[in-house]
N, C-alpha and C positions, 0 to 999 in steps of 0.2 A: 418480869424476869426474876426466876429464883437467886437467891443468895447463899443459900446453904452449898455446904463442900459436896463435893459430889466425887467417890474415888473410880476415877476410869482406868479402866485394865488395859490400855491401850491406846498411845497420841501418833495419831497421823500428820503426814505434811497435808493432803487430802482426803476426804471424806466427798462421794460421791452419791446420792442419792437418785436410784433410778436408772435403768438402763437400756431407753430410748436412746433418745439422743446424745443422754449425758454420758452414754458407753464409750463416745468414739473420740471422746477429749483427753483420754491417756494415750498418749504414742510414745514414738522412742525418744522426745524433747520430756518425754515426765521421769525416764527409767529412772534418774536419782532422786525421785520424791520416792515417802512410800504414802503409799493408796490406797484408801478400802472404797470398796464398792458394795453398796447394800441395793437388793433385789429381791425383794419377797415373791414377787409371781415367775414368769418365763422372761427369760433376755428379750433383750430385744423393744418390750413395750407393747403399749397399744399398736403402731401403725404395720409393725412384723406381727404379729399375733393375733390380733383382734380388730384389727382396722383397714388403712390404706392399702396394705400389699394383698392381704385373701381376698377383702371385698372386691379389690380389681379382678383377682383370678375367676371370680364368679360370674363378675361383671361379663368379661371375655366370654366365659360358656352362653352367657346369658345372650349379648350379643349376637353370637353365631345361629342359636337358635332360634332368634325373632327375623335376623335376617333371612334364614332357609322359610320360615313361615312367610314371610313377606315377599319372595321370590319371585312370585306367579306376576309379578309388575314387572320385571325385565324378558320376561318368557321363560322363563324355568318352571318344571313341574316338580318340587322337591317339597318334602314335608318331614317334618319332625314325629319319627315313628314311637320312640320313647326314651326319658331323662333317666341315668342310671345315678341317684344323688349320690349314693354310696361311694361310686364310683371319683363322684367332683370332691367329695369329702377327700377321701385317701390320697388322690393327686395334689390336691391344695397342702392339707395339713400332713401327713406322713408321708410323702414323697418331698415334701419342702419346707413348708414354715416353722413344723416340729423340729427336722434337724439342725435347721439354722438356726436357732431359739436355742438348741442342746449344745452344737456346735460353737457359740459364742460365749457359754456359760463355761466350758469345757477350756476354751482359751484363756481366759480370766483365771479360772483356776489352778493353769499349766504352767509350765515350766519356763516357759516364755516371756510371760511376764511374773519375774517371782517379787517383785516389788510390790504386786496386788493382791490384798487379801479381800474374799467376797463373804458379804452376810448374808444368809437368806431368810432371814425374816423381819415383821414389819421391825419398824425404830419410830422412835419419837424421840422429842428434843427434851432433856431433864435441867439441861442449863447453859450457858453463853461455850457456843462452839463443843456443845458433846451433848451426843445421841444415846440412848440403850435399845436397843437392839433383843429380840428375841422373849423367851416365859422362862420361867421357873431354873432351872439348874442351868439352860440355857443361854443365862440372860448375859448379855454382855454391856458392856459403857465405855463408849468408844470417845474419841476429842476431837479437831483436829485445825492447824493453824486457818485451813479454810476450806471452806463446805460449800458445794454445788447440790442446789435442790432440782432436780429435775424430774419428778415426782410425779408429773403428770396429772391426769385427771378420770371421772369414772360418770358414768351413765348415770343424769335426772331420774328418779322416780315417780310422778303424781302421788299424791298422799293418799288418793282415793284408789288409787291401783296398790299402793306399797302393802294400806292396811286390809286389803278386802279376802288376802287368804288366799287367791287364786297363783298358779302359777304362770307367771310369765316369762321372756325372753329378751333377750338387751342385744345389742351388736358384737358384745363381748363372749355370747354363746349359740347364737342364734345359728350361725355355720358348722355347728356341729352337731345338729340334729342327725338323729339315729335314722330317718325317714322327710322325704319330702314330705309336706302336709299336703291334703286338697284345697286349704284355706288358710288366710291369715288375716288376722286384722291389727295392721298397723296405726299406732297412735303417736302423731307425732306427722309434719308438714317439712321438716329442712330436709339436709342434703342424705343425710344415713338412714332416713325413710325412704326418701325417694330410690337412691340406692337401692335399697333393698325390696321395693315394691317393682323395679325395675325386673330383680332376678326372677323374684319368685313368680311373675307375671309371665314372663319370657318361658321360664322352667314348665310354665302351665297349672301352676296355684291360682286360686282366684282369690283376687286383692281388695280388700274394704280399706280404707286411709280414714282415721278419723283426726281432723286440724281444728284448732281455735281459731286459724286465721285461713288466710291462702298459702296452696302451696309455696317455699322458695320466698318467701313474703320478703326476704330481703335484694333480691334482685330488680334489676330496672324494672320499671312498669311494662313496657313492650314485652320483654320476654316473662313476666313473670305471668302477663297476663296469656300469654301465647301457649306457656306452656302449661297455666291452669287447665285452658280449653285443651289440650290433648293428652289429659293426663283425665279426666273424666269421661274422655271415650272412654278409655282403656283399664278404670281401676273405677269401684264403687266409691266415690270421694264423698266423705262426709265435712264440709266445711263448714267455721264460722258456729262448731258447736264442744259443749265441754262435756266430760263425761261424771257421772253421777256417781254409776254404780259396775262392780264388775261380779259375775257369776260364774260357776264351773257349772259344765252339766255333764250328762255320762261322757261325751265325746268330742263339746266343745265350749269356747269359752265366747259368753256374750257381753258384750258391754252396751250400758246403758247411757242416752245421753238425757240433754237438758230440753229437748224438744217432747221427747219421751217416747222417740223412736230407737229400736235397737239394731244392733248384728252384731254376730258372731263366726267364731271362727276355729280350725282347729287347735289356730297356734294365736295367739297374740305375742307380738313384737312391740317394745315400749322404745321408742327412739326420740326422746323430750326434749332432747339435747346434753351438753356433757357439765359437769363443775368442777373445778379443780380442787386437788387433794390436800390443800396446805391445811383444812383444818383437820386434817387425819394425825400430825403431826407435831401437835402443842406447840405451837410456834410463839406462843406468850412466853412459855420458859426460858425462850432464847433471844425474848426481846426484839421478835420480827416480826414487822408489823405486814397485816393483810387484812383484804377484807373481801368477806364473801369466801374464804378460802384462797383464793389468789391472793400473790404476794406481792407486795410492792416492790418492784426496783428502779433505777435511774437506770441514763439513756447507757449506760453500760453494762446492765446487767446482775449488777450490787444491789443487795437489799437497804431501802430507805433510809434503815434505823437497826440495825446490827453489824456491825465490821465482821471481817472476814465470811460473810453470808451472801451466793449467789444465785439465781434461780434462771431457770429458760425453758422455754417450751410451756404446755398447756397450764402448768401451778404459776405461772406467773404473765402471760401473755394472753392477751382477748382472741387473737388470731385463730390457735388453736388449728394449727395448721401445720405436718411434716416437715415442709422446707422451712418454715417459718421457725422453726424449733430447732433444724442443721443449722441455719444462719446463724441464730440467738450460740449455738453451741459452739461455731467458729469464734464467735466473740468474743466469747468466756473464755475461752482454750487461749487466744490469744491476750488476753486482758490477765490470765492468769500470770502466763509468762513474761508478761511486761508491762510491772504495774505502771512506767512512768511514762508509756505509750501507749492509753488505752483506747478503744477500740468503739465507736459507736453499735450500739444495736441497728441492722441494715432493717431498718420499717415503711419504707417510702414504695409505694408502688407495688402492692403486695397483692399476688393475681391468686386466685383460687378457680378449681373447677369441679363440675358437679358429673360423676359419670353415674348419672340415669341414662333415657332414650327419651329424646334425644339427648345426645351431651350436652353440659352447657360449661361455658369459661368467662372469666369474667378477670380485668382488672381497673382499676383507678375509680372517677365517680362515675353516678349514676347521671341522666340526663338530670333527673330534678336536683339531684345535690351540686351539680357544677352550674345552674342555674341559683341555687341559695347562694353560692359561694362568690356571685356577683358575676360573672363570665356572660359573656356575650358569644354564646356556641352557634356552631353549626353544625347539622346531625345530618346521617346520613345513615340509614337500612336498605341493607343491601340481601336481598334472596338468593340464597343458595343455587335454587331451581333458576337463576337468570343468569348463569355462567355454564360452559361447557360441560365443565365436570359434573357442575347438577345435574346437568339434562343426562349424560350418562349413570345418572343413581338416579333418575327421576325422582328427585326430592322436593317433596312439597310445603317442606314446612322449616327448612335450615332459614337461618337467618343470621348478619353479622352487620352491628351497628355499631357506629363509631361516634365520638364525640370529643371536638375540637374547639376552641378559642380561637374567634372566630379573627382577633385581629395579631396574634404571637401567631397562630400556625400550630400551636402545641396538640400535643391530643392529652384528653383530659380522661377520657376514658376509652374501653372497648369493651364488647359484651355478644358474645357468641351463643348460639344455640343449634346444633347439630352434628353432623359427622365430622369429626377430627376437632371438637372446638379446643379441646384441652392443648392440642397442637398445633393449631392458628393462631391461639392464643399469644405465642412463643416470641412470634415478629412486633407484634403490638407491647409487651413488657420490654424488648429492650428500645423501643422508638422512647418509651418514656422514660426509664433507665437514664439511657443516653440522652436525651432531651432533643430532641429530632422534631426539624418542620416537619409536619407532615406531608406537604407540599413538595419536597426534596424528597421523599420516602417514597411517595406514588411515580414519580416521573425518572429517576435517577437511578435507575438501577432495573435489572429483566424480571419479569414474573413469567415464568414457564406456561406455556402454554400446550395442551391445557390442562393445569391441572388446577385442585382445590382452592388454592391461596389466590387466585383470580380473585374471589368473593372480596379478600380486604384489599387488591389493588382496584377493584370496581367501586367500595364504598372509601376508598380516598382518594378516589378520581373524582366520585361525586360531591364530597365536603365540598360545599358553597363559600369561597371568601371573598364575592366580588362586592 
């Protein structure tokens, strides 16, 4: 941490860094602090902008269209005559995500809130609780009794993709291509590949995946293997390989791997996954300790080793997840306003979901991790296609498995793969939530018939606890 004086042109009650999540912790319990808020990109964040909210809108198009393709299995004769991208471009981003990005920059800066001043450019830390902010005649140095990092995070590169001169594509621009490609070659195996190998598959791109591992590798065995095998019908999957080399040629771009086989594509999409931004931000200056970029905090959201220093969301959290990051932000918000009642980080039971095709949702352990964890479970896979509603989507490949302790009744985990899992999901998070037999959960209460949510009163009807 530096020691030299540092003269700032301005001391805040709060300094706000980033305006994801951390946008929505000034209301009208802040009107008598004053408040800068610094944002060098578009309001909002990643998950307005460049993540959660467009990818789903795409996702939707996406959706629609594989379902009219796949139609001819309920008796329909429908086809998808042509994708107008231009078209999902301007709907997503200039009829929506643009205005509300401008729209929330515009409130910050209004009348409404005249307590808040907004920076727009990067800031880095020059010493204990104050930032500079902006270049040359611009430059400002700002202080303030206490600072919220929320900072976020930015797209992995390969070393061997960064330095090889080619252009590529990240999550962060990839939806505003000026044209659909006829090809992509995605590199990269988690959730913002698949995503996106989903669209452009569905839109009628032809998809190459190249992974180091399997795809989803972090999901239970059952479905991660389930969804390997149907995701290799469907996409050129290169597994289990690294890439060496990357070329441009007049019209497309090939990448080389370590078997010394190739493909290419018009577009390459690099999805490696993400790292958080704390080392953008000389966080040594200010005596706050991280590593890898992430920042360290306690179970409240305070940085380990700086007063007055908070963080939440992707620059301080492995999650790296929306809700995960509103949570963390209620915390702080409230921790802020009442230092002598503060507030846990809510971390327990933290459900994610993957919107490929099929869906997937997922919360608590896996079968083998609540097996490590000394549990004596019992599991139960339940088929889509074995309850009503399936059989009206003749589905052949949904699936919902649960996993329980076998002598509490608890459920340890659940893990979905199909139509609506994001939203079956929903009953399963609060049985754990609230710590519910599962036993009382299956019998105690109506499951409509017939509809979807059969599948998890079928697979807790079958949990074995005799």
């Amino acid at each position: 941490m530096t020691s030299e004086a540092v003269k700032v042109d301005k001391h805040y009650d709060l300094i706000i860094l980033g305006t994801g999540s951390g946008n929505s912790i000034p209301g009208p319990e802040f009107d008598d602090k004053s408040i800068a808020v610094i944002e060098k990109g578009a309001f909002g964040g990643t998950c307005l902008n460049v993540g959660c909210i467009p990818t789903k809108m795409y996702v939707y198009a996406a959706d629609t269209a594989l379902e009219t393709r796949e139609s001819s299995r309920l008796g329909v004769d429908s086809q998808v005559n042509s994708v107008d991208w231009s078209s999902i471009v301007d709907r997503v981003f200039d009829q929506r995500i643009d205005l509300i990005a401008k729209g929330g920059e515009e409130y910050r800066r209004g009348d409404k809130t005249p307590n808040i001043d907004v920076y727009d450019q990067h800031a880095r830390f020059v010493s204990e609780r104050t930032l500079r902010t902006g270049q040359g005649s611009e430059t400002k140095t700002i202080s303030a009794d206490q600072i919220v990092l929320a900072a976020g995070s930015r797209p992995v590169i390969p070393e061997v993709i960064a330095e090889s001169g080619v252009h590529f594509h990240t999550n962060e621009d990839i939806m505003r291509l000026a044209q659909q490609p006829k090809s992509i070659v995605i590199v990269g195996g988690g959730y913002i590949a698949m995503e996106f190998a989903h669209v452009f598959e569905a839109l009628g791109t032809k998809v190459s995946i190249i992974a180091r591992s399997q795809l989803l590798r972090h999901l239970d065995t059952e479905l991660r293997e389930s969804f390997n095998e149907l995701a290799a019908k469907r996409y050129d999957v290169r597994m289990g390989r690294n890439i060496t080399g990357v070329s441009q040629g007049d019209s497309e771009v090939t990448v080389e791997m370590d078997d010394g086989s190739t493909v290419s594509g018009e577009v390459l999409l690099v999805a490696t996954g993400r790292t958080p931004n704390g080392d953008q931000l000389d966080l040594e200056s200010a005596g706050i300790d991280a590593k890898d970029g992430r920042i360290s905090v306690d179970e409240y959201g305070r940085s380990t080793s700086a007063e007055g220093i908070w963080a939440l969301g992707d620059i301080s959290s492995p999650y790296m997840l929306k809700h995960v990051a509103n949570a963390e932000m209620r915390a702080v918000r409230h921790n802020l306003l009442n230092p002598d009642a503060l507030k846990k980080m809510p971390h327990e039971h933290v459900p994610a979901a993957v919107f490929t095709h099929p869906q997937i949702a997922y919360v608590g352990m896996t079968e083998e991790e609540a097996r490590e964890a000394g549990h004596e479970v019992t599991v139960k896979v339940q088929k889509y296609g074995d309850v009503a509603y399936g059989w009206a989507m003749e589905d052949k490949t949904g699936i919902a498995k649960l996993i329980a302790d076998k002598h509490t009744g608890k459920l340890l985990g659940a893990h979905y793969m199909g139509p609506q899992a994001s939203s079956l999901i929903q009953q399963m998070i609060t049985v754990m939530a609230f710590d519910l037999d599962v036993r009382e959960v299956a019998s105690n209460q109506y499951w409509i018939h017939p509809a979807l949510p059969e599948v998890t009163e079928n697979a807790l009807l079958g949990l074995d606890f005799s």
